[in-house]
N, C-alpha and C positions, 0 to 999 in steps of 0.2 A: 508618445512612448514607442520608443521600437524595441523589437524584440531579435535576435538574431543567434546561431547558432557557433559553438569554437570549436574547435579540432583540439585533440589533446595526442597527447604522443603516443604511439603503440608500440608495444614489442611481442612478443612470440611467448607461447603458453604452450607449445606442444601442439604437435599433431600439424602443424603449420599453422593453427589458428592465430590470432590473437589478442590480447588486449587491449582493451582502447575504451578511457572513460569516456560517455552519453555524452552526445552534442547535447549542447541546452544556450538556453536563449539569456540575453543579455539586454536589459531593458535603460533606455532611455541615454543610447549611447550616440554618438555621431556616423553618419553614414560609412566614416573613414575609419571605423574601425569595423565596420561588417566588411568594409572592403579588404581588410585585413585579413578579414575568418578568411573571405572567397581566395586570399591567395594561395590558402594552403591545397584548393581547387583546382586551382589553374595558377599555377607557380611562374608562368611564362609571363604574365601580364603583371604590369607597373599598378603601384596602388592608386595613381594617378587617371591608368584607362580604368581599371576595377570602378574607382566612383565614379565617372563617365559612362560606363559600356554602353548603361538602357538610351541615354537620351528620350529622345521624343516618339510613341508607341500610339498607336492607337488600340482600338479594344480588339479588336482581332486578333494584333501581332501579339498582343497582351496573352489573351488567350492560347496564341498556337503554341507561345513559349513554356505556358503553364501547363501544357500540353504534354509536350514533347519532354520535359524535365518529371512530367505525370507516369508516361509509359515506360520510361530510363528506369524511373523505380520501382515498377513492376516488374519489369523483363529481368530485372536483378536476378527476382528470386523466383522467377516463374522454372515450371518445371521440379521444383522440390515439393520430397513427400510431405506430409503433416509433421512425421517425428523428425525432420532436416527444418523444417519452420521454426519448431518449438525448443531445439537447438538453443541450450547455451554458449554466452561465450563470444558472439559475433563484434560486439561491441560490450566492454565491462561486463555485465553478467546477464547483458539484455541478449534472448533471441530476435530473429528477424520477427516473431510475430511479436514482441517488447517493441522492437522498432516500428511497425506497421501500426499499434496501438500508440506511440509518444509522436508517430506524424499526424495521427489523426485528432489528436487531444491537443494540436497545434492550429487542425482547420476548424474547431472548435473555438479555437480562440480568437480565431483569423472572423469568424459567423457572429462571435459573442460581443468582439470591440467593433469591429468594422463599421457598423452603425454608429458607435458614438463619434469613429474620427470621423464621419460625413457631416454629423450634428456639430460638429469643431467642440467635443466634450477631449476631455485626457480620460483615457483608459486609466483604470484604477493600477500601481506600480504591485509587480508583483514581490518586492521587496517586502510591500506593506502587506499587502493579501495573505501571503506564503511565506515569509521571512527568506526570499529570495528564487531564483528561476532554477538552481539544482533543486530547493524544495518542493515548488512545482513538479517539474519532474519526475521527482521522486515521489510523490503522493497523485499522481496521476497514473503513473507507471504500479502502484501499487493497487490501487484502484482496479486497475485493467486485467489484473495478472493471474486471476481466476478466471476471467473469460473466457471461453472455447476458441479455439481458431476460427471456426464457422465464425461464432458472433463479430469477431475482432472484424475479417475482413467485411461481415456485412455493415458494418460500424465503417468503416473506411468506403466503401463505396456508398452509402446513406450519406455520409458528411461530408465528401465529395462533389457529389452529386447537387447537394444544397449550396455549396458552395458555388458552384458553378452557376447556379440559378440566380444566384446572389450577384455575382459579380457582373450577369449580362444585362442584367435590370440598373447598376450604376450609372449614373451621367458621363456621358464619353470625358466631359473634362476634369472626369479624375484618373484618367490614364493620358493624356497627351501630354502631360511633363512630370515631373518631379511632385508630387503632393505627399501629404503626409498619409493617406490614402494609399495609393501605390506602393509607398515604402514600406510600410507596415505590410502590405499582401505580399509582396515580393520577398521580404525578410520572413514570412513563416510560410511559406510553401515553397515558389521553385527558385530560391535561392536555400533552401533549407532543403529540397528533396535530393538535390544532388551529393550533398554528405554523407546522406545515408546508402544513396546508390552505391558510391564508390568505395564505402565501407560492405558491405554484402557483397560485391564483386571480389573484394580482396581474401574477404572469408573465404567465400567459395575457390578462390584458385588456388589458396592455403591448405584449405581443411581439404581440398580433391588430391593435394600433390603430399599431403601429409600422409 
């Protein structure tokens, strides 16, 4: 099962903000349609290099990438007070601490299957679980949404953190090519961190010129 994130269209709400329904993930689809999502990332690349890009990684390069797409979305929002966090509006009705909370409930899921694709089990669909991945989201996202900013990012750096610990303990040969392994990690984090980066960037150079 994969899982992967869409772009939806935005427009302007005032203030230069604007609207833009949750990425949310899309389960059990072909790799050629996350490459799809990523065009609307990088619009320059053919869908062709898009399912091509990673080729052949080892755990390192694996890691500096997970990395470096890690710090992209942080440095988003870094420098904002508490009450510019908790900000309506940056995406559909999510603030950036909605979004910091729906990435984290993503490396949650990344911690909770990842063992069964190493076990060659199928992740249970979330169609069936949830009656689908915006209901996911949506009751994840609700779930979270009394939590203090404190707790949200100490939850983000704890499930991170695990994660990380997680992946360096892997067999190198589930990162030297294509597995269902990889794809799955790659599809809910730093092919997924980037959306939400370049969404917060955009707020912020909105909502600052608004």
């Amino acid at each position: 099962m994969l899982a992967f994130i869409e772009d939806r269209t935005s427009r302007p709400t005032g203030r230069g903000k604007t609207t833009r329904h949750a990425g949310d993930h899309r389960v059990g689809r072909p790799i050629e349609e996350a490459a799809r999502r990523d065009a609307v990332i990088a619009p320059s690349l053919s869908l062709s290099v898009l399912c091509q890009r990673e080729g052949n990684v080892d755990k390192s390069q694996l890691l500096n990438r997970m990395d470096e797409a890690w710090n992209a979305l942080k440095a988003s929002y870094a420098g904002l007070s508490d009450s510019e966090m908790m900000e309506p509006g940056v995406t559909g009705t999510w603030s950036i601490k909605d979004i910091i909370a729906h990435v984290t409930s993503w490396e949650e899921e990344s911690l909770t299957h990842l063992p069964l694709v190493l076990a060659g089990e199928e992740p249970p669909r979330y169609s069936v679980t949830y009656g689908g991945i915006d209901a996911f989201n949506a009751q994840t996202t609700e779930q979270k949404r009394n939590l203090s900013l404190s707790e949200v990012l100490r939850q983000r750096d704890d499930t991170h953190r695990r994660l990380i610990d997680f992946i360096q303990r892997v067999p190198e040969n589930q990162y030297i090519r294509e597995t269902r392994f990889r794809r799955r990690l790659r599809l809910d984090t730093y092919s997924h961190y980037p959306k939400h980066t370049e969404t917060i960037r955009k707020w912020r150079e909105q909502w600052s010129a608004g």
